[in-house]
C-alpha positions as CSV (number, residue, x, y, z in Angstrom):
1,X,-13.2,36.8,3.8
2,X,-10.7,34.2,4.2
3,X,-9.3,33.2,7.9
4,X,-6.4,30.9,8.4
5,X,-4.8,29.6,11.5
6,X,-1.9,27.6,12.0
7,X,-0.7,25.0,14.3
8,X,1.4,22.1,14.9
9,X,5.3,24.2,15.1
10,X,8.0,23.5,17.7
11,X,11.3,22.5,18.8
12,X,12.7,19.3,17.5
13,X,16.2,17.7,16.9
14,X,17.6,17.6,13.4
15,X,16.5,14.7,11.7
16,X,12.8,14.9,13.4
17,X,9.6,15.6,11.8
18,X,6.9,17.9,12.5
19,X,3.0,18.6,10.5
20,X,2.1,21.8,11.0
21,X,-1.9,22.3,10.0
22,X,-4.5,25.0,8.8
23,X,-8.0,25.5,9.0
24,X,-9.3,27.7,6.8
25,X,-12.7,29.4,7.1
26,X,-15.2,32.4,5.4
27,X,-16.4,32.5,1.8
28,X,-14.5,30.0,-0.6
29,X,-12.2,28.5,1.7
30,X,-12.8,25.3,0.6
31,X,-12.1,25.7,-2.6
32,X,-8.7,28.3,-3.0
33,X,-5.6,26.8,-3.9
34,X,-3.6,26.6,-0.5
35,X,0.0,26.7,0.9
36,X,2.9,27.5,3.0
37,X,5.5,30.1,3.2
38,X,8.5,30.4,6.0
39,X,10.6,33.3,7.0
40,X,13.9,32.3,8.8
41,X,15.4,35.5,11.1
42,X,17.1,38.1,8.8
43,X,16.0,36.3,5.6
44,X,12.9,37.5,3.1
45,X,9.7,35.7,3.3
46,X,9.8,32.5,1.1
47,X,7.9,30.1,-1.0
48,X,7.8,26.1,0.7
49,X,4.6,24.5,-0.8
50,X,0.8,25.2,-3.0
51,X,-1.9,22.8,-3.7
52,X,-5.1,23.1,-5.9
53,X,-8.4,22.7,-4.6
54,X,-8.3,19.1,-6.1
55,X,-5.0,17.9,-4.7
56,X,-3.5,17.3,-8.1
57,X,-1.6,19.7,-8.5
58,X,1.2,20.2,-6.1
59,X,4.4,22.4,-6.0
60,X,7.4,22.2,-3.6
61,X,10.4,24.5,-3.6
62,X,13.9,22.6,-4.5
63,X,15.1,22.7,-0.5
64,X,12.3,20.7,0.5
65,X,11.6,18.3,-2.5
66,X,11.4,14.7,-1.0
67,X,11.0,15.7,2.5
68,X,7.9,17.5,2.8
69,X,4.6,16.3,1.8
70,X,1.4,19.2,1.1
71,X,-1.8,17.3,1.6
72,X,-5.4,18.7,2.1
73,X,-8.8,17.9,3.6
74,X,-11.3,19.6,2.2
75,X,-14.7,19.0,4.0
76,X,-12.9,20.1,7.0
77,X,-10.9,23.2,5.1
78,X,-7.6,21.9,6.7
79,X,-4.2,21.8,4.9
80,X,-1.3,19.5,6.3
81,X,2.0,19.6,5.8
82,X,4.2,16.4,6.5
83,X,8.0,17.7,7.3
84,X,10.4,15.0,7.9
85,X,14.3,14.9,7.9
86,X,13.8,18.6,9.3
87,X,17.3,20.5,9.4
88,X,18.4,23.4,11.3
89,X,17.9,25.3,7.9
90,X,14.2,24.4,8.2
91,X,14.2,26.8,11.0
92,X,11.6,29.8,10.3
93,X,8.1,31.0,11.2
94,X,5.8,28.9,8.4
95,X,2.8,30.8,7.6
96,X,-0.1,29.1,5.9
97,X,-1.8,31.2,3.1
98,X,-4.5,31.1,0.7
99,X,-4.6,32.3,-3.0
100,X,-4.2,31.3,-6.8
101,X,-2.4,28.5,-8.4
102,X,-1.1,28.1,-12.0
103,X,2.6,27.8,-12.9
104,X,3.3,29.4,-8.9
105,X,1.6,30.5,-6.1
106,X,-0.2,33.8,-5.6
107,X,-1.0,34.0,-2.0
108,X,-3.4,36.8,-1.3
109,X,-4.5,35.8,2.0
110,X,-2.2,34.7,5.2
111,X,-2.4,32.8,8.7
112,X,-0.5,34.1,12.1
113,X,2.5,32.0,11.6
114,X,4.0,29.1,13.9
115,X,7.1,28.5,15.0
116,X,9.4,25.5,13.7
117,X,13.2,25.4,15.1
118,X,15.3,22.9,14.3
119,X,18.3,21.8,16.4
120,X,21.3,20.7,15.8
């Protein structure tokens, strides 16, 4: 019902920035609460970022808090997300996904993942 893709990953340098994007399509994607999760190698998927449908309410996890930046635009159903001072422990497949907001994020649908390393 819900289909999200991701792009925008790579390989960058410590101290670099990257904004990964997804486009969202199917019944009520313009209107779910969106965000990001990442899953470094060895490590259990985890929570980065969740926006409303309005924009006004925005979380972050603590690791990320002043670096990153969750943004959305809905009449195109995309979702950005601004990562700056990136740091090797930034390193994961980020995976965009689409679900309910309140006090956290409940994901209940998810993109392919992209690739961000982050070099020393």
């Amino acid at each position: 019902q819900v289909q999200l893709v991701e792009s925008g990953g790579g390989l960058v340098q410590a101290g670099d920035s990257l904004r990964p994007s997804c486009a969202a399509s199917g019944r009520t994607s313009s209107s779910v609460p969106m965000g990001w999760f990442r899953q470094a190698p060895g490590k259990e998927r985890e929570f980065v970022a969740a926006i409303s449908w309005s924009g006004g309410h925005i979380l972050y996890v603590d690791s990320v808090k002043g670096r990153f930046t969750l943004s959305r635009a809905n009449a195109k159903n995309m979702v950005y997300l601004q990562m700056n001072s990136l740091k090797p422990a930034d390193t994961a497949v980020y995976y965009c996904a689409a679900g309910s907001l309140s006090d956290h994020f409940r994901p209940a649908y998810w993109g392919q993942g992209t690739q961000v390393t982050v070099s020393s």
